[in-house]
Structures are given as C-alpha cells and as structure tokens.
C-alpha positions as CSV (number, residue, x, y, z in Angstrom):
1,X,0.0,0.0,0.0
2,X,1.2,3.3,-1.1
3,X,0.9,7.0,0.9
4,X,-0.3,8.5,-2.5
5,X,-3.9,7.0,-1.9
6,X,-3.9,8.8,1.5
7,X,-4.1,12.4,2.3
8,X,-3.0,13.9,5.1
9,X,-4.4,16.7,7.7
10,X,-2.5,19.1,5.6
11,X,-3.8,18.5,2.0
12,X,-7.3,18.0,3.4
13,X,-7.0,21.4,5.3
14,X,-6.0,23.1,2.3
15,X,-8.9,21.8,0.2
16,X,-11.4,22.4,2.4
17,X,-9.7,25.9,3.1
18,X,-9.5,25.5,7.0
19,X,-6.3,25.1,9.4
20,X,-4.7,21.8,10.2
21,X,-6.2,22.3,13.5
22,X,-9.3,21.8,12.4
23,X,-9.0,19.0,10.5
24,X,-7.4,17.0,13.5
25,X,-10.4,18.4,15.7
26,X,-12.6,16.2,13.2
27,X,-10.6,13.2,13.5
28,X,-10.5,13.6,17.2
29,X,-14.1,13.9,17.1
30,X,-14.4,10.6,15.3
31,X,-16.0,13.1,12.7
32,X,-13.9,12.1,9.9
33,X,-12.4,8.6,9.8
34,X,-8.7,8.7,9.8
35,X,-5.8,5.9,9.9
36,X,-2.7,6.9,13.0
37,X,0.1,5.2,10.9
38,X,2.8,6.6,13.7
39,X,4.8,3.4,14.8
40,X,5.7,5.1,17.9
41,X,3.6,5.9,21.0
42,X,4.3,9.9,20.1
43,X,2.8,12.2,18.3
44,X,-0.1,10.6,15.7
45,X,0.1,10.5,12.1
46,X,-3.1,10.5,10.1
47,X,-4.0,9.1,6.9
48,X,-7.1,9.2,5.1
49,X,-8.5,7.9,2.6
50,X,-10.8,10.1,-0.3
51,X,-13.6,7.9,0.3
52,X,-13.2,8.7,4.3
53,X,-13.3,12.2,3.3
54,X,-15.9,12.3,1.1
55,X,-18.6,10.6,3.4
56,X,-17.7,13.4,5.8
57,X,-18.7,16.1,3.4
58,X,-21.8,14.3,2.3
59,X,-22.5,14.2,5.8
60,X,-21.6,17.7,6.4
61,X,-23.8,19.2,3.0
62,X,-27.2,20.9,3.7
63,X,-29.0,18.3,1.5
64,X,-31.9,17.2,2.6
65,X,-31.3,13.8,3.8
66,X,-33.8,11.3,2.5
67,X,-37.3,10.8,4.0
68,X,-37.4,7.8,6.3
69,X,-40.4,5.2,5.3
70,X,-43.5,5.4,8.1
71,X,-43.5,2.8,10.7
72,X,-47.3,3.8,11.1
73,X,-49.6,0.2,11.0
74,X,-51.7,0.4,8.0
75,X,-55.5,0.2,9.1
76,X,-57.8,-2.1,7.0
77,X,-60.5,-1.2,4.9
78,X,-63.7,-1.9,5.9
79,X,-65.0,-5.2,3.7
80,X,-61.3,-6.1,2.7
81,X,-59.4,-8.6,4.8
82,X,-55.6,-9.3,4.8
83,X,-53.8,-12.4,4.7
C-alpha cells in the first residue's frame, strides 16, 4: 500500500480551506475517519483515505437527507381482509 492513496491533515486542510487544527479536531471527534500510521507511541500520524473524506462532506452538506419510510400500521379497509 502506497501513501499517495492517502491524504493527510494538511492537504485536506488546504482543500477544504481550513487550518490543520481543524481537521485533527474532526478526526479527534471521530467526525472524519482517519488511519494513526505513527509506529511510535508519540505524536499521531493520520492518513485518510478520499472515500473517508468524502462521506464526511456528504455528511456535512445541507441536503436534505432522505425521507425515512413510516413505521405507522396500515388500518384495514372496511369489507377487505388481509392475509
């Protein structure tokens, strides 16, 4: 596995136009999904991948999310019975 299908807190800062801060507050949040690929106990190193990033921002837009189906019981008609 290659780096180069990973970006970093700095690459994503830049594209989203925000400080590196930032982006490691999201990853600390758990808000965006992020590999630590430091092999010591010091300071983390995270990776992410595109598809990491873009479920953040879907997550993130002001879409309107879709409608959830209705759980509400469906009341018979009178004169027709159900199976």
């Amino acid at each position: 596995m290659t780096d180069e299908r990973f970006l970093t807190p700095p690459q994503i800062a830049k594209l989203l136009g925000v400080g590196v801060d930032k982006v490691a507050a999201f990853i600390e949040r758990g808000e965006l999904v992020a590999v630590n690929t430091s092999l010591t106990g010091g300071r983390p190193r995270w990776k992410v991948e595109p598809e990491a990033l873009r479920r953040f921002l879907d997550g993130r837009s002001n879409r309107p999310k879709p409608a959830k189906p209705s759980r509400r019981r469906e009341i018979p008609k009178p004169g027709r019975e159900y199976v």
